[in-house]
ROTOR-935637 format. One record per residue (C-alpha): residue number from 1; residue in three letters; x, y, z. Coordinates in steps of 0.001 Angstrom, whole numbers, plus 500000, padded with zeros to 6 digits. Example, Ala and Ser with C-alpha at 12.3 -4.5 7.8 and 13.67 -1.06 7.14 Angstrom:
<recs>
+-----+-----+--------+--------+--------+
|   i |  aa |   east |  north |     up |
+-----+-----+--------+--------+--------+
|   1 | ALA | 512300 | 495500 | 507800 |
|   2 | SER | 513670 | 498940 | 507140 |
+-----+-----+--------+--------+--------+
</recs>
This chain:
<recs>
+-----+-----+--------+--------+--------+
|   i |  aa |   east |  north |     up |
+-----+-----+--------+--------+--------+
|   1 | UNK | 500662 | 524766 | 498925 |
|   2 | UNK | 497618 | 526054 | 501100 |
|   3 | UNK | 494109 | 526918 | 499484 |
|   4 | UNK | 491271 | 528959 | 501388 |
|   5 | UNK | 491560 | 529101 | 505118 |
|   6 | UNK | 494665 | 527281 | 504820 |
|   7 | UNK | 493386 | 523971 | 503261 |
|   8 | UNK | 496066 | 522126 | 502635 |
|   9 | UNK | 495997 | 521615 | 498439 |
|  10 | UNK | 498880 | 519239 | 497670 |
|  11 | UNK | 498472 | 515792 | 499035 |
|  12 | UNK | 500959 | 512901 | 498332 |
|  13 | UNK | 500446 | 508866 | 499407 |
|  14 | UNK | 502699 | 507082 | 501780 |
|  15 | UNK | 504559 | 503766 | 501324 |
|  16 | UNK | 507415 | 502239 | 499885 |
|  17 | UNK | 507279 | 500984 | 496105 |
|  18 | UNK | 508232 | 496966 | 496022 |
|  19 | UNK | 510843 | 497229 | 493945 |
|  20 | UNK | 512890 | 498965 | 496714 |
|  21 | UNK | 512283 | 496356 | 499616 |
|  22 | UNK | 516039 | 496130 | 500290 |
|  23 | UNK | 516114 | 499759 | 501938 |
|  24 | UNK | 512274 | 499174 | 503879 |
|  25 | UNK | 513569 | 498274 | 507352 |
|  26 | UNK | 515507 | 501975 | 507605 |
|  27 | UNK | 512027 | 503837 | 506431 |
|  28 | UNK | 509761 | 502055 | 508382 |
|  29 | UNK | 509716 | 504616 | 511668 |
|  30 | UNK | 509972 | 508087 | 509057 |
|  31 | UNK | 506511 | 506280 | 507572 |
|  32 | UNK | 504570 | 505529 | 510487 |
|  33 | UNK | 505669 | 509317 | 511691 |
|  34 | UNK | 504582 | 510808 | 508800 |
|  35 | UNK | 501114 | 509449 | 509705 |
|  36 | UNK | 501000 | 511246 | 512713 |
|  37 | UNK | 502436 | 514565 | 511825 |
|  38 | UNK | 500564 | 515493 | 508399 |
|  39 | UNK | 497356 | 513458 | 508503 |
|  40 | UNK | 496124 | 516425 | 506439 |
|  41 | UNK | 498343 | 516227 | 503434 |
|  42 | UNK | 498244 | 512513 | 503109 |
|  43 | UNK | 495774 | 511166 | 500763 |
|  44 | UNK | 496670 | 507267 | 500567 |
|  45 | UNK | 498639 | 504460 | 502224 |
|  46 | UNK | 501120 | 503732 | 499635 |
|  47 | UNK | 502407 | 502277 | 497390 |
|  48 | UNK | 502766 | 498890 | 498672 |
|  49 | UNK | 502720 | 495558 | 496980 |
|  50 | UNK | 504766 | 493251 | 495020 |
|  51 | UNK | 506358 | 493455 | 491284 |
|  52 | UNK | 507833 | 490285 | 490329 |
|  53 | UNK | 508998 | 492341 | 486786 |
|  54 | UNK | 511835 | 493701 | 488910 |
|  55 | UNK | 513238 | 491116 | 490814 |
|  56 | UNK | 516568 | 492717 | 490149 |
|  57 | UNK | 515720 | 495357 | 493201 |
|  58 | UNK | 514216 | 492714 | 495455 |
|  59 | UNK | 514275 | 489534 | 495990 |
|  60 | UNK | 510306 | 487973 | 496227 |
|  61 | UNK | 510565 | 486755 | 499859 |
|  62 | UNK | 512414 | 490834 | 500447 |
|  63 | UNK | 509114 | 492016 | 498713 |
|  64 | UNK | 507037 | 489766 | 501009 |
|  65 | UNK | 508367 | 490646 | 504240 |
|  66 | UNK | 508344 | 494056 | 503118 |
|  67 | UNK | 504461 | 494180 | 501922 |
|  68 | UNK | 503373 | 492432 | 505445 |
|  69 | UNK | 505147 | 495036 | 507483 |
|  70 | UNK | 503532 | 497876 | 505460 |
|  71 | UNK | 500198 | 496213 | 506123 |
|  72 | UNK | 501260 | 495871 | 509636 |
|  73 | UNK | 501540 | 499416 | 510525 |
|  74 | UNK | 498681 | 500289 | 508298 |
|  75 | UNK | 496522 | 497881 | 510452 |
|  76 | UNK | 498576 | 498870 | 513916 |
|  77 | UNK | 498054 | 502497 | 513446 |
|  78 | UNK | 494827 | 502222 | 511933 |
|  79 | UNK | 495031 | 504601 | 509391 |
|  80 | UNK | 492399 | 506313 | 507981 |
|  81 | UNK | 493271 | 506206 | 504294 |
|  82 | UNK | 491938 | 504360 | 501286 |
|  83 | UNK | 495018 | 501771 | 500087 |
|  84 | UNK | 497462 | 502633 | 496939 |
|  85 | UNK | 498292 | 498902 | 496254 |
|  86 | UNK | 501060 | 498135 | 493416 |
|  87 | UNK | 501373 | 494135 | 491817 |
|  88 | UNK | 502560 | 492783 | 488730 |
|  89 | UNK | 503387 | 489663 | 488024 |
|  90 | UNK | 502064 | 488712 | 491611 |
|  91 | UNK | 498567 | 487849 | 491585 |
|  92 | UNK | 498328 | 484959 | 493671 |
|  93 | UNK | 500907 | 485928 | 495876 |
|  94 | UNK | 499227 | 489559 | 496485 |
|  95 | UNK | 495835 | 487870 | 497267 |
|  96 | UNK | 497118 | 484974 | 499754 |
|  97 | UNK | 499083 | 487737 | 501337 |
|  98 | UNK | 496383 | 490844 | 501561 |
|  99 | UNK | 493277 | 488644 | 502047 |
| 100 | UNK | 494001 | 487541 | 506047 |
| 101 | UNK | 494573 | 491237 | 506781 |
| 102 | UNK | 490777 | 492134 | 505327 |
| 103 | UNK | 488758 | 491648 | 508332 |
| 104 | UNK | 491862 | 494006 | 510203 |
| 105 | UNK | 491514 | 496766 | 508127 |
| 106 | UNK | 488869 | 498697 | 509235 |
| 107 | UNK | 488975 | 501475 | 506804 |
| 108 | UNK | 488659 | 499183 | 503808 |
| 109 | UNK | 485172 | 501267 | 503020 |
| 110 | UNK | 487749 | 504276 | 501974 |
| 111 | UNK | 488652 | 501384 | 499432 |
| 112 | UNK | 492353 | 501420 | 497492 |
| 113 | UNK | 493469 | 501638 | 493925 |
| 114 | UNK | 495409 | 498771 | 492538 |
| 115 | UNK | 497637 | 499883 | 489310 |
| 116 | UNK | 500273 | 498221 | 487378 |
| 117 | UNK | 497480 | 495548 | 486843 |
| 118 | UNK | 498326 | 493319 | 483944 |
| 119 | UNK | 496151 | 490414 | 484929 |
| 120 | UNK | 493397 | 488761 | 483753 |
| 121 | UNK | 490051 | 489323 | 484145 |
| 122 | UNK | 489396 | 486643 | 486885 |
| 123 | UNK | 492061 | 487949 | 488678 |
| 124 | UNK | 490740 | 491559 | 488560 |
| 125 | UNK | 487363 | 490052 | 489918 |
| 126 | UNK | 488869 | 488841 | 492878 |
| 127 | UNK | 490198 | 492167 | 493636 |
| 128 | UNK | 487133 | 493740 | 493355 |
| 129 | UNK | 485520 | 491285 | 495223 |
| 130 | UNK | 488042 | 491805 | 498145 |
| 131 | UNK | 486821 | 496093 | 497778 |
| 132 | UNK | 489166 | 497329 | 495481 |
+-----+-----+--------+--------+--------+
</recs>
């Protein structure tokens, strides 16, 4: 849908939910394209993460190696976009995982939105502490 002067009025996020690791690998090139192509409909990196609730899709270590490649190409291609982050069930798993990447993300003023969030609220400090 366009708006005035062809402003672009739907936007949509990028990523791959967790709970789908196992098909990742085959998505990876159509995701770092669509960066490229239609910066101007894409309004977050996402959803990445982990979800330990549905470890019937993924395996955790599938989940793992598929939220490190996702922050990979967000920190190769240095995208531009605030962060639509996905855990539950993961806490300390997401933060030992995300936190190396901070000082590589050099958007992380745009910020990110972490939902599914079933934590606590020490856990939800931490978060915010890390900018989200």
């Amino acid at each position: 849908m366009w708006g005035v002067e062809g402003e672009a009025m739907v936007r949509f996020d990028k990523g791959h939910i967790s709970c789908m690791a196992s098909s990742f690998t085959q998505d990876v090139a159509r995701i770092r394209d669509l960066s490229a192509e239609s910066p101007g409909f894409v309004s977050a990196f996402g959803e990445l993460g982990l979800d330990y609730d549905r470890l019937t899709h993924a395996s955790k270590e599938m989940q793992i190696r598929t939220f490190k490649a996702q922050l990979n190409i967000f920190v190769t291609e240095k995208l531009d976009l605030p962060l639509f982050l996905h855990f539950r069930a993961a806490c300390e798993d997401f933060i030992d995982i995300i936190r190396p990447y901070l000082p590589n993300l050099p958007n992380l003023p745009r910020g990110g939105l972490v939902h599914s969030f079933v934590g606590s609220k020490e856990e939800m400090q931490a978060l915010v502490d890390m900018g989200f």
